[in-house]
VOGU-3710 file (C-alpha; in Angstrom, 3 decimals, decimal comma):
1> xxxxxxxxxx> 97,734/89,967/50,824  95,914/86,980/50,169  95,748/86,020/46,857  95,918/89,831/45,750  99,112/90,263/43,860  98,620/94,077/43,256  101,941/95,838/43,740  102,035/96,951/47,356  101,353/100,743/48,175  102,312/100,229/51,813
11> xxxxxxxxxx> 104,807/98,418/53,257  106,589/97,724/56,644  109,329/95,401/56,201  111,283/93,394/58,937  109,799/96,213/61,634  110,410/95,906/65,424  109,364/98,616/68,272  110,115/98,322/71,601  108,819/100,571/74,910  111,024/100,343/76,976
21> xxxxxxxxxx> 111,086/96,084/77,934  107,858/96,028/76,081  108,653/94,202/72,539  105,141/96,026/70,304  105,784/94,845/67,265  108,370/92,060/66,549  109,768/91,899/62,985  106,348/92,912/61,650  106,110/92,574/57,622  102,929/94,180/55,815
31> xxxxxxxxxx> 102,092/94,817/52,392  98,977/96,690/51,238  97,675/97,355/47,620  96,303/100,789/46,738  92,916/101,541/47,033  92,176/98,623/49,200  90,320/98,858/52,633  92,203/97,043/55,322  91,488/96,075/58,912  94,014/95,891/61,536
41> xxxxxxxxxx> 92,649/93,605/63,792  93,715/92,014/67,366  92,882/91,940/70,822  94,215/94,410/73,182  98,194/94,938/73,796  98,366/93,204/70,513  100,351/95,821/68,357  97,483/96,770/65,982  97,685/100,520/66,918  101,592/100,521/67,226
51> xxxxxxxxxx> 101,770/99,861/63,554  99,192/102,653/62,599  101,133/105,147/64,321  104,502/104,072/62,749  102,778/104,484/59,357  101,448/107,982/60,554  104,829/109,041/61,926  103,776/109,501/65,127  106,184/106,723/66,313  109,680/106,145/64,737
61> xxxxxxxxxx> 110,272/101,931/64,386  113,531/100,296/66,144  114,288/98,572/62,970  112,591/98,021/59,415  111,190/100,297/56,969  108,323/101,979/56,126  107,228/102,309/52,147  104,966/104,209/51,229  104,709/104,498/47,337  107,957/103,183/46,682
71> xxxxxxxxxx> 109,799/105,671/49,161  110,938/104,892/52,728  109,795/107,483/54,681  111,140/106,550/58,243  112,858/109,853/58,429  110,378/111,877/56,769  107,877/114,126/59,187  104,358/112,507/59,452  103,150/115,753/57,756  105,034/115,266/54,510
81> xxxxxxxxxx> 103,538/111,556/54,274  100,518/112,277/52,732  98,462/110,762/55,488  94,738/111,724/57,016  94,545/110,712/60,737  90,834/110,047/62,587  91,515/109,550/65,745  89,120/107,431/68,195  87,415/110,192/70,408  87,106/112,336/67,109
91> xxxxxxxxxx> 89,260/115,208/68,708  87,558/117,888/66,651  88,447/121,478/68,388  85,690/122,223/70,639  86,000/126,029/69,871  85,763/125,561/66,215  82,607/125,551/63,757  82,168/122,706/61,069  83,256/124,640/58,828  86,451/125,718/60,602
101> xxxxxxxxxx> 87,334/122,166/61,598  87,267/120,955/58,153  88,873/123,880/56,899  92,315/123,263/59,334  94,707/121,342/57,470  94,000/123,208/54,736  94,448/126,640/56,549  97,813/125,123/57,853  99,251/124,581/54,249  97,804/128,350/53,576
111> xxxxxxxxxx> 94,797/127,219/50,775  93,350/130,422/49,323  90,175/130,819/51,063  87,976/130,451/47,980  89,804/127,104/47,435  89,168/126,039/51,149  85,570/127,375/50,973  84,898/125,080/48,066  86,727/122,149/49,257  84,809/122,195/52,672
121> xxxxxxxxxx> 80,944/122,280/51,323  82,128/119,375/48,476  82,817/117,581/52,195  79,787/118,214/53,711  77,990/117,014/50,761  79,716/114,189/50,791  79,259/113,003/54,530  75,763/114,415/54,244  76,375/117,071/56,893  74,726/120,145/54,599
131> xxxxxxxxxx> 73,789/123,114/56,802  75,649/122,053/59,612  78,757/124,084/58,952  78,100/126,472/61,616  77,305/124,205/64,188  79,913/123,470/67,194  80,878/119,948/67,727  79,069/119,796/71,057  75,959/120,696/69,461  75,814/117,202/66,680
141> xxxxxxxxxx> 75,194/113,728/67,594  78,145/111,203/67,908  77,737/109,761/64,419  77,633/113,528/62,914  80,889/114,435/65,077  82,752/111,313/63,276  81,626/111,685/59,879  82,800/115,584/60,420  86,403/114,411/61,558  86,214/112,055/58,522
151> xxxxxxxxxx> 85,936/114,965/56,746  88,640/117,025/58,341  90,750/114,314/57,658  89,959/113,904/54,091  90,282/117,755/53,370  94,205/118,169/51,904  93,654/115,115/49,680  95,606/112,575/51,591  96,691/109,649/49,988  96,335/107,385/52,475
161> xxxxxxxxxx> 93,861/107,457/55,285  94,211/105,979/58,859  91,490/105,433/61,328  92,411/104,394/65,017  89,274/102,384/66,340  86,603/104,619/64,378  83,424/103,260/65,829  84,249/102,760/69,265  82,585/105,778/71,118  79,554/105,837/68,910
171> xxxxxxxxxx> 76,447/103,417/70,287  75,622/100,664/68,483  72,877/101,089/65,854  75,128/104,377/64,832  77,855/102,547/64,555  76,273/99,949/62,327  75,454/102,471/60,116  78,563/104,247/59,812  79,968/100,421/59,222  78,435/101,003/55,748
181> xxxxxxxxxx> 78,964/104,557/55,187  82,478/104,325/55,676  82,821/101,725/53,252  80,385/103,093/50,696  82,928/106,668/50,957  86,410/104,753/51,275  85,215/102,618/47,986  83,932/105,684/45,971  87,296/107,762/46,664  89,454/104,996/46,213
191> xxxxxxxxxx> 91,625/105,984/49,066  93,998/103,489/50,651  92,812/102,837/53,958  93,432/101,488/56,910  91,603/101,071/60,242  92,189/99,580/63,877  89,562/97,349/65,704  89,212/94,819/68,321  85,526/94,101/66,928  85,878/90,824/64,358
201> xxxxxxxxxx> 82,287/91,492/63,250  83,430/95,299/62,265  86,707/94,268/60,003  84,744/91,424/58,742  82,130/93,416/57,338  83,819/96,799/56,466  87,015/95,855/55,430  88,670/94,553/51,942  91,522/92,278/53,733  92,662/91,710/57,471
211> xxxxxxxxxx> 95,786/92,081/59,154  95,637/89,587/62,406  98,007/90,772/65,094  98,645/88,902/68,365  101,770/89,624/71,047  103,242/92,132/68,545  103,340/89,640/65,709  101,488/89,696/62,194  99,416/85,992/62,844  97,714/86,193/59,608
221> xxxxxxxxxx> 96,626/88,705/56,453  93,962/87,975/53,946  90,597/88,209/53,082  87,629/87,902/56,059  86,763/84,708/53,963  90,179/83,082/53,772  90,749/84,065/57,774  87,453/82,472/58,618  87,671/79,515/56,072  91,607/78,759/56,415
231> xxxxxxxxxx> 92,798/80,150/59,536  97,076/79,498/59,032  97,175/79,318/63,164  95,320/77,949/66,065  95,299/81,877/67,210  93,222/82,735/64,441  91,129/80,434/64,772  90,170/80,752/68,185  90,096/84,927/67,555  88,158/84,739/64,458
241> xxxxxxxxxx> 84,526/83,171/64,777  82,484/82,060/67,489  85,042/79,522/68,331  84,821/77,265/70,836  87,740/74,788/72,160  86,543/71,524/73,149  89,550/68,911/74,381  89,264/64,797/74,277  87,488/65,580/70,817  88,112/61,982/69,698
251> xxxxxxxxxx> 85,610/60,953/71,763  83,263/62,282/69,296  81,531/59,776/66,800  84,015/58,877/63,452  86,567/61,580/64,735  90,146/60,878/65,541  93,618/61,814/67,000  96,028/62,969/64,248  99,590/62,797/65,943  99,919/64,717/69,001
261> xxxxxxxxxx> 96,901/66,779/68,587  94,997/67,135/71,590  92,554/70,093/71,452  90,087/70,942/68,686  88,171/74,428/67,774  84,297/73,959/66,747  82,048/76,897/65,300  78,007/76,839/65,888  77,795/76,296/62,033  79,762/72,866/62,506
271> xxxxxxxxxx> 77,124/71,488/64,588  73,457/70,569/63,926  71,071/69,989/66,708  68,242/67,919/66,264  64,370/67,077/68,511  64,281/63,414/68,875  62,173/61,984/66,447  63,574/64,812/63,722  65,221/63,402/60,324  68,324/62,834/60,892
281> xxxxxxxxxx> 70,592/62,723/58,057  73,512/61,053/59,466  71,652/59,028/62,239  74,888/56,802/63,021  77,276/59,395/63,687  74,565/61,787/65,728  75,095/61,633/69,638  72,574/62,626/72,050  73,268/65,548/74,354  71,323/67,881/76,506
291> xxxxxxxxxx> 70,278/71,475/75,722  72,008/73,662/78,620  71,269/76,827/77,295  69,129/78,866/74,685  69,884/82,478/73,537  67,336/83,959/71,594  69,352/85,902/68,753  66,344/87,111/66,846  66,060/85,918/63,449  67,452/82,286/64,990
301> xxxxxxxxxx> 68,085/80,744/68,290  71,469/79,381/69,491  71,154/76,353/71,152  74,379/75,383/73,740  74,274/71,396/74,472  76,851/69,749/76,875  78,330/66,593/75,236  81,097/64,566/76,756  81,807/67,110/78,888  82,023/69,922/76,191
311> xxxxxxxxxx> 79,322/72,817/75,836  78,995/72,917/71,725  76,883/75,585/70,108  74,479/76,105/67,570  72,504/77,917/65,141  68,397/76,693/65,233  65,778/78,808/62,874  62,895/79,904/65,230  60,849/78,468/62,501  61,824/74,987/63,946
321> xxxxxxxxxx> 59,705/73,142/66,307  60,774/74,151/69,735  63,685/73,300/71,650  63,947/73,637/75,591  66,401/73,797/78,414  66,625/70,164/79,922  65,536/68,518/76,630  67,252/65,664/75,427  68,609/65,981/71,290  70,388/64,318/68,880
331> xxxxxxxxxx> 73,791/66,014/67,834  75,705/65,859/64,845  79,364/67,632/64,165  80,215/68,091/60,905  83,902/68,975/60,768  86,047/70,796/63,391  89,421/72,806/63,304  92,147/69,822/65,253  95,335/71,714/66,502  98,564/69,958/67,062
341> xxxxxxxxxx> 100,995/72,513/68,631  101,541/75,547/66,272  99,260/73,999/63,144  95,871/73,653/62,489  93,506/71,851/60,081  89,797/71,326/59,353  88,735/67,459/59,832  85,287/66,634/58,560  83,594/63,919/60,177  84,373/60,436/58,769
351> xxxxxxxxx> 80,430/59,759/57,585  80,547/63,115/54,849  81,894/62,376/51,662  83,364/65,429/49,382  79,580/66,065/47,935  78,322/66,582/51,256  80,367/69,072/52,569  79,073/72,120/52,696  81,231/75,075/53,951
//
């Protein structure tokens, strides 16, 4: 994945699943190292949580196979792969203490109790839940319930770990915290991992590579720097970023055509936006626009600007001298993402030399 050349721990190779006319996952091929932390990541219908249940067993493929440690394990139960499951709306058992939710899986495979006792408070030490183990699930806080179905998942010593959109019923400032948590854990166990999200901001930040899915295909898999730097389709582009498609981009100052390209992607950090009268840097390849809209985004502002018939965005420090609504500016594009039909590359504009470019 990437530039990663660890030998693969999990692997799906040539897979295709079908419901009913409903192609999910069409000749899907995924490798994943050990120990790494990996985000399955896609809008929805897009497959993402199709392949996480084929890994878990919970869904047999058409075709392909499933590796996991060197074996195939397409006709081996989901309970003999060695896999902990957290599912999205926790689905801890309502009747059941802390301590007895923990303790399932391990009561399933018939632990001795002294084992299971031990094995549950080394747990809830290590999702900080101490003294909570009599509690009833309806009685902690959302972030508390997820961190205890962690937990429950992590009790038999799974060797991989799969988490179906873990942050999506807990509110926002929770959920930025258990961001970090989870990663914090996941990195200290060293337990291959991987999780489903619709949320760019969420793989970007938690995870160790993404998997981009789209229409049941694998678009791209690498690193959240090499998806946001290189995106390998227009797709990705558009998916990953604040992206914004702009058409007629030629039009532009010292940008051109290249073959039958017609549309273009630009990102807020592409784009400087300048008061008249401001230094500007490139003054011969600035345009002037007019400031549409401003969103105040709390450390910075973005500022949207309509030029040639495009609204562009970007990124002004509220330390700036003031911008409004109505105002006339000077703008100046850096570089942009050009797409002709199924490829896509990054274009600086004609005035930057190598030394200027700064990505």
């Amino acid at each position: 994945m990437g530039e990663n050349n660890e030998q693969a721990y999990v692997e799906l190779k040539n897979i295709n699943k079908h419901f009913k006319d409903f192609h999910a996952s069409k000749d899907v091929n995924i490798s994943i190292p050990k120990g790494r932390l990996v985000a399955l990541l896609g809008p929805s219908g897009s497959g993402k949580t199709t392949i996480l249940r084929m890994i878990a067993g919970l869904e047999q493929p058409d075709s392909g196979e499933i590796i996991i440690d060197g074996r195939v394990v397409n006709n081996v139960p989901g309970s003999e792969r060695g896999i902990g499951f957290v599912f999205q709306n926790y689905a801890l058992f309502r009747y059941m203490t802390v301590y007895d939710n923990i303790a399932f899986g391990l009561r399933v495979k018939k632990v001795p109790e002294n084992e299971i006792k031990d094995r549950v408070m080394e747990l809830l030490s290590l999702i900080s839940c101490e003294g909570l183990e009599k509690r009833y699930p309806s009685e902690l806080s959302g972030g508390q319930r997820q961190r205890v179905a962690f937990a429950r998942a992590l009790a038999p010593n799974p060797q991989i770990l799969l988490l179906d959109e873990p942050f999506a019923a807990i509110d926002a400032k929770v959920r930025l915290e258990l961001r970090t948590w989870l990663r914090e854990m996941i990195t200290k166990l060293h337990i291959t991992s991987i999780f489903v999200t619709h949320d760019q901001d969420e793989a970007i930040e938690v995870a160790d590579d993404i998997i981009v899915t789209n229409l049941g295909r694998v678009e791209q898999a690498g690193t959240p720097r090499e998806l946001y730097s290189d995106p390998a389709t227009p797709f990705v582009a558009r998916f990953i970023g604040n992206s914004i498609p702009v058409k007629n981009f030629d039009r532009f100052n010292f940008f051109e055509k290249k073959n039958n390209s017609v549309t273009a992607i630009v990102r807020p950090e592409f784009v400087s936006v300048f008061k008249k009268g401001e230094n500007l840097r490139y003054p011969k390849s600035s345009e002037e626009a007019v400031v549409e809209d401003i969103i105040f985004r709390g450390s910075n502002l973005e500022i949207r600007v309509r030029l040639h018939d495009n609204l562009l965005s970007s990124v002004r420090s509220i330390n700036e001298p003031a911008i409004s609504v109505g105002e006339k500016v000077d703008v100046f594009i850096y570089r942009l993402f050009v797409i002709d039909g199924d490829d896509i590359s990054l274009v600086s504009n004609r005035t930057l030399n190598a030394e200027s470019v700064v990505i």
